[in-house]
N, C-alpha and C positions, 0 to 999 in steps of 0.2 A: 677181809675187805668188805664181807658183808654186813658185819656186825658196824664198821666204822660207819656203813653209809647207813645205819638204820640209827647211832647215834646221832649222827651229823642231824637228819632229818629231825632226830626226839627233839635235841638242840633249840631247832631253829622253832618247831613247832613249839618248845616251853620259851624259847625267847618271845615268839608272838603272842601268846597266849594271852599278854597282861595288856597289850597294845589297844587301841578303838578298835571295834570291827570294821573292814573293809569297807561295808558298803556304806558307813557314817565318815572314814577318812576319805572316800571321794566326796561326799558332800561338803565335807568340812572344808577341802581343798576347792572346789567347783568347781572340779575338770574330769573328766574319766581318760584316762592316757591312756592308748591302743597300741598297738604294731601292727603295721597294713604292709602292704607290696606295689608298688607302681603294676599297671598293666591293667587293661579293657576289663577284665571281671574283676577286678577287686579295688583300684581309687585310681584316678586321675583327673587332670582338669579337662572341662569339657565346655560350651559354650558360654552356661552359667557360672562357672568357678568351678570348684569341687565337686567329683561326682562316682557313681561309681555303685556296685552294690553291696560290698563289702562297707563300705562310705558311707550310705542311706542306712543300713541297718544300726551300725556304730553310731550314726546321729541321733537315730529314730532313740535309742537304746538312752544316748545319753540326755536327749531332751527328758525322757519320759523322768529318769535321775533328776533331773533338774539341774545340771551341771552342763557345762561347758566342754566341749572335743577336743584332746589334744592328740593330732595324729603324729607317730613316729615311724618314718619310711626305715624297711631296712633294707641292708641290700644284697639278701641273700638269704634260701631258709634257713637256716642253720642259725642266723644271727638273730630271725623272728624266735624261734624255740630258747635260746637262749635270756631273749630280753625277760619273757613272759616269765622262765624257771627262776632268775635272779631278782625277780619284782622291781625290775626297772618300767615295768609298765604293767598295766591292771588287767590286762588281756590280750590277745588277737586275733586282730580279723583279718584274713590275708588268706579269704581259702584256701584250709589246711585240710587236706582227704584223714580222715582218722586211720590209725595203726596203730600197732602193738606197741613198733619202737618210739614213736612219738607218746606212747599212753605212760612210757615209764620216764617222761620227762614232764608233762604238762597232763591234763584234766579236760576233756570236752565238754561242752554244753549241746543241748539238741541239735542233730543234724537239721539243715536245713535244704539243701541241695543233693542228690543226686548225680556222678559222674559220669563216663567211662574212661577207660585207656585206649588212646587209639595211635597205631604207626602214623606217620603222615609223610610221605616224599611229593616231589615235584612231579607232576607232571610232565613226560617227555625224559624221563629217566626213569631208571629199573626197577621192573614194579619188585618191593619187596614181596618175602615170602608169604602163602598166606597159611602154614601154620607153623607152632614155634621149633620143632626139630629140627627144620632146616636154616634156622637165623643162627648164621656162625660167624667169623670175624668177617667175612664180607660183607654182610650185613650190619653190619656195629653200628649201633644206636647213637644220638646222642642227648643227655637228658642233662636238666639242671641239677647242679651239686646239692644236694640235701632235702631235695625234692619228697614227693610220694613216691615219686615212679623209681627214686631208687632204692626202698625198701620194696617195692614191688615186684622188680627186677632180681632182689638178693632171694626173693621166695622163689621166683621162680628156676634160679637155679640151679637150686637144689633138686627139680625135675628135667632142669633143661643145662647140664654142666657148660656147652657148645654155646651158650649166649655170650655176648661179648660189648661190652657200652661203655661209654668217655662220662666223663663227668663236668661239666664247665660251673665253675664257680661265678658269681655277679652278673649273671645274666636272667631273665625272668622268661617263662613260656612264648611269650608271646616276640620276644627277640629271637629262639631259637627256630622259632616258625617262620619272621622272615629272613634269617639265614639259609635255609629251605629252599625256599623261593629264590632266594640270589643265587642257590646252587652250592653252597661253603661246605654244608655239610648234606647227608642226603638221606638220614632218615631220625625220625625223630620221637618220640614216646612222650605225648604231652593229655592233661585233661581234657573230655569231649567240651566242654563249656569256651576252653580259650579256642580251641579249633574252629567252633563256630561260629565265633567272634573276630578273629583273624582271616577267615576264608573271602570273606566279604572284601578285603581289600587286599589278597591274593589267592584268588578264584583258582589260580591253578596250582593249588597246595590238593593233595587226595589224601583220602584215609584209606590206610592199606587195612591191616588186622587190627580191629576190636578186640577190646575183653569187656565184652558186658556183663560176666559172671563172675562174681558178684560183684553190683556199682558200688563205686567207691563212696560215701559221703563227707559233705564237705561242714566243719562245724568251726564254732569259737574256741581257744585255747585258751583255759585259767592254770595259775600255778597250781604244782600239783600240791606245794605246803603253802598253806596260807594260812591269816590268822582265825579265820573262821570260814564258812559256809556263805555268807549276807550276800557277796558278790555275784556270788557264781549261782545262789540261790534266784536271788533277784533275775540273773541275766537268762534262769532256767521261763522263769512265769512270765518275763519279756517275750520268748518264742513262745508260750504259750497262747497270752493273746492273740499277737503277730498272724498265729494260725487260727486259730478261732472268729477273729475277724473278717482275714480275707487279706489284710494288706501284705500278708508275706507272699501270696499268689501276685499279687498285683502288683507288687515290686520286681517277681521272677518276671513275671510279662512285662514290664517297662524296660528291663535290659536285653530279652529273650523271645518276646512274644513276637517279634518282627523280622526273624533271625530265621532262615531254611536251613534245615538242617539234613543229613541223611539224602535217603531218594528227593527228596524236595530241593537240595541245593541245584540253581539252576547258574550253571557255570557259561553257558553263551549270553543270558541275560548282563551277567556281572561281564563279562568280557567286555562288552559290546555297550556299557555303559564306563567302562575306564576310556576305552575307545574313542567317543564321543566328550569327554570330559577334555581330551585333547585337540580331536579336531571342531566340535561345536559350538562347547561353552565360550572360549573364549572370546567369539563374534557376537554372544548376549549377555557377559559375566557383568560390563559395564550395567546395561538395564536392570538385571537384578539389583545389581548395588544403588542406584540411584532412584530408584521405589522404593528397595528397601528404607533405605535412609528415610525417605519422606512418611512411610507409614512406622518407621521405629520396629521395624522386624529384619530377620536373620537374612541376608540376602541368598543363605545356601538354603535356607528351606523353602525360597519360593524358588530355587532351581529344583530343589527337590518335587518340589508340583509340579512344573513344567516337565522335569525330564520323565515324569511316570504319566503325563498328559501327553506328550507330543516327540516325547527323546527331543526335544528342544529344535525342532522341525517348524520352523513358523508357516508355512503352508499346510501343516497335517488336517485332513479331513478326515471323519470319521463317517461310517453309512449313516447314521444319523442326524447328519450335518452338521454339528458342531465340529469347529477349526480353528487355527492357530495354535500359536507356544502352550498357552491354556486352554485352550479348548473351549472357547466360550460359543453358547447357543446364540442366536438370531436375536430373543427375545432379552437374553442377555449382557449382549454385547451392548444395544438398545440402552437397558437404563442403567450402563455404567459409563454409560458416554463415550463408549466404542464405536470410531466410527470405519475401519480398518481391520477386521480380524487379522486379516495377516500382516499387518506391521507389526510387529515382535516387540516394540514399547507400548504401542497399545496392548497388546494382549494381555502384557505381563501385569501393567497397571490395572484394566478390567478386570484382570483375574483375582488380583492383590484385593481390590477394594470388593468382590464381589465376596471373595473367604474373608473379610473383617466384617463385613455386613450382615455375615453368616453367623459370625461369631458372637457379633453381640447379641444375636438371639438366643445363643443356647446358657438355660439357665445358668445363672451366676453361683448355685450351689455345686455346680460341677467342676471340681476341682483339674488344674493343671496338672501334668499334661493330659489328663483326659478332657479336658473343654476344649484344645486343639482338636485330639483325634477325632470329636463330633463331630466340629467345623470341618473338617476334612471330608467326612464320609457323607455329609451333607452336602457340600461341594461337589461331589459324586454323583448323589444318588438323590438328593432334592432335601428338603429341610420337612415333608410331610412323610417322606418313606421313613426317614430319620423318629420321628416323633413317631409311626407308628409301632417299629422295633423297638421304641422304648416301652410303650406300652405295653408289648408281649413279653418285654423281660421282665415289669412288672409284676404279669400276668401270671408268669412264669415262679414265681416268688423269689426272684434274682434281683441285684441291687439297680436299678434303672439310671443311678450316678456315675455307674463304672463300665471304663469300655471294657475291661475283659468280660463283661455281662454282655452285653448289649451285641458284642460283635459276634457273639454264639447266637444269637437270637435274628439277626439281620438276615440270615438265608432261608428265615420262614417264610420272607417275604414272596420267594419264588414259589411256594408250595399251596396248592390251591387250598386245602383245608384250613389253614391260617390267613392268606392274605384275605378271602372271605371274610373274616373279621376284623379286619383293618378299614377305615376313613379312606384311606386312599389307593387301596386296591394293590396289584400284580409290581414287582418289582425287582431287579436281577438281584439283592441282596445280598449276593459273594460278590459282587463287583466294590462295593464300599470298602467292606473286607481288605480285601486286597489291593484296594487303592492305599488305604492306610498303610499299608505295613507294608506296601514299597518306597511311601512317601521318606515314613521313617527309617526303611533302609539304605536308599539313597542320600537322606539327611546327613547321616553318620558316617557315611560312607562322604559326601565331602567337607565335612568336621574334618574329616584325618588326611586328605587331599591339601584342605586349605583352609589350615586352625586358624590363620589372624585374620578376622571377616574385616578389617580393615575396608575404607572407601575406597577406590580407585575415580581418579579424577576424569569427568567425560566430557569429552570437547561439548559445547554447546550447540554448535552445527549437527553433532553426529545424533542429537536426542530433540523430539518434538518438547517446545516445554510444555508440561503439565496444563499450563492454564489455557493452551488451544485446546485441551479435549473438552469436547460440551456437555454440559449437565453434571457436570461435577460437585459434590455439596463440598461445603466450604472446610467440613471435617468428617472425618470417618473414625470412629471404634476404633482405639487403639488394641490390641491385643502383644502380651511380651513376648521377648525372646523367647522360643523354647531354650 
């Protein structure tokens, strides 16, 4: 048997042999064909269209080609390893944890990610065990058919014979996690990446037992016979830059960097904003929408402002004084033509036009979505504490265009040794911080609430119109969807 599978192989290898190399038959064709997987870490549709990071790297990869993306959803790992082995498609991106028994069917390229394995049950049901001699068919896991976690699971048996786990075929991580949550099934063995991705919109999902020894890494799958090296070579000096440059960090933080993880997951927060999402939003979802509309922006990301301003509190006062939905200052309420902080259309509107005001300031070589995140932390924290943190990331010999630079640099601002050399002095600096990265996690978090940002129609009694607020300029800075 062994000798037929090492002809079969010579075969196909001496059939290839005379073929174009790979990496000139995707040019030639101008498409690079992939195999992905639906779910939060690896492709789906998002605000924009197409998104994802399994998605952006496969882009990034095939712009760089100079060819065109052709994505092929499978529905199942089993049917990913397969397409890639029979050259129905040129690779995959569908983080794929590397193993032995996946290495004698397909070919990895540089990890790029870092895992874990973690149990995950509900909340208000039985904590699993927390180490593995005592996980026995009461326990019985339930993991996806062809998964990582079930060559993980087959290793570990061999030390742990008493394990006992289901297999469900056509389902992906992040459906078996919220079956979890609905209670279907009650324990589950899934990657730390989708856990933390997932928790956010069921907060009362826990991580029982870890195996953070050793993480697992997540890479691209090439055939393992193919006509040459060109493809896989190419796709190697791809992650090479990727890392060299910075934009593979910058990528992990645009889908990760905003994401609590571990002791940091703060599960009353996320309660207490699903909470509110029921009883608040819907008494101000009408204003978001009909701002949004008028300035051509997401009308969930200026709930997103508001709820990490005020939890959508239009009376909230802060010891500072600034109040309302947005929280606008005295002086700013002032020249956005606020004349009401707490009417909750005012506010929203004030708030709206005062972050597009903001935004047209922050240099134009600042790429989306980091020109957002500025505008945001400058919204915050003022547009001179903003400019002084850049300077120290400068200073610092860190890139001053990139927020994952800049927002390391922003709690110097607290620290007397450093603000001393700043233009504008002492500033809470972790407050920016973490304005952002609740904006952004509330964002996402009603992305997945309420995907069709569709208008809703609002009586015109129920909303001041626009052109009684005074001092309004006739256009504002548009800024796009995120």
């Amino acid at each position: 048997m062994k000798f037929l599978t090492i002809l079969f192989l010579g075969l196909v290898q001496l059939f290839y042999s005379s073929q174009t190399p790979l990496l000139d038959q995707v040019k030639a064709r101008g498409e690079l064909r992939v195999v992905t997987r639906h779910g939060p870490t690896t492709y789906y549709r998002g605000p924009e269209g197409e998104a994802g990071l399994e998605y952006d790297l496969a882009k990034s990869f095939a712009e760089e080609l100079g060819v065109e993306l052709h994505i092929v959803v499978a529905d199942n790992f089993n049917d990913i390893l397969q397409k890639v082995a029979s050259h129905e498609v040129d690779l995959a991106t569908a983080g794929l944890t590397i193993n032995d028994e996946r290495k004698s069917l397909v070919r990895f390229a540089p990890e790029y990610q870092e895992v874990y394995q973690q149990v995950v049950y509900r909340q208000g049901t039985p904590l699993p065990p927390n180490n593995l001699a005592e996980f026995d068919e009461n326990y019985k896991l339930t993991i996806v058919a062809g998964s990582g976690q079930s060559h993980f699971l087959k290793r570990l048996k061999e030390n742990y014979p008493q394990l006992v786990w289901e297999e469900i075929s056509e389902v992906d991580p992040s459906e078996l996690l919220e079956q979890v949550w609905e209670g279907e099934i009650r324990y589950t063995l899934v990657n730390s990446n989708e856990v933390a991705q997932m928790r956010r919109f069921y907060p009362e999902l826990e991580v029982g037992l870890e195996f953070d020894k050793p993480p697992q890494k997540l890479a691209w799958a090439f055939p393992r016979v193919a006509v040459d090296d060109s493809l896989y070579m190419a796709a190697i000096q791809f992650f090479t830059r990727l890392q060299r440059s910075g934009k593979l960090e910058q990528l992990l933080e645009r889908y990760y960097g905003h994401i609590d993880e571990g002791e940091h997951f703060d599960y009353v927060n996320l309660r207490d904003f699903h909470r509110y999402c029921e009883e608040r939003l819907p008494k101000y979802r009408n204003f978001f929408e009909k701002v949004a509309s008028r300035y051509h922006l997401d009308w969930r990301f200026l709930a997103a402002v508001g709820y990490e301003e005020s939890q959508w509190h239009p009376s909230a006062v802060s010891h500072t004084g600034v109040r309302g939905i947005m929280m606008l200052t005295k002086t700013t309420a002032q020249e956005m033509g606020v004349t009401n902080r707490d009417d909750p259309y005012q506010s929203i509107e004030g708030g709206t036009r005062y972050f597009l005001a903001i935004r047209d300031r922050i240099p134009k070589d600042i790429l989306e979505p980091d020109r957002t995140w500025f505008a945001l932390a400058a919204y915050n924290v003022g547009l001179g504490h903003l400019r002084d943190a850049v300077k120290l990331t400068e200073i610092q010999g860190d890139n001053p265009s990139r927020w994952i630079d800049v927002k390391r640099h922003l709690p110097k601002l607290s620290d007397e040794y450093w603000y001393k050399q700043t233009q504008h002095g002492q500033a809470r600096g972790y407050e920016p911080v973490k304005f952002v990265k609740s904006v952004r996690r509330f964002y996402d978090m009603l992305v997945r609430l309420y995907p069709q940002p569709e208008m809703v129609s609002v009586p015109p009694q129920s909303v001041p119109s626009p052109q009684s607020l005074p001092n309004q300029p006739d256009s504002v800075p548009l800024a796009p969807i995120l």
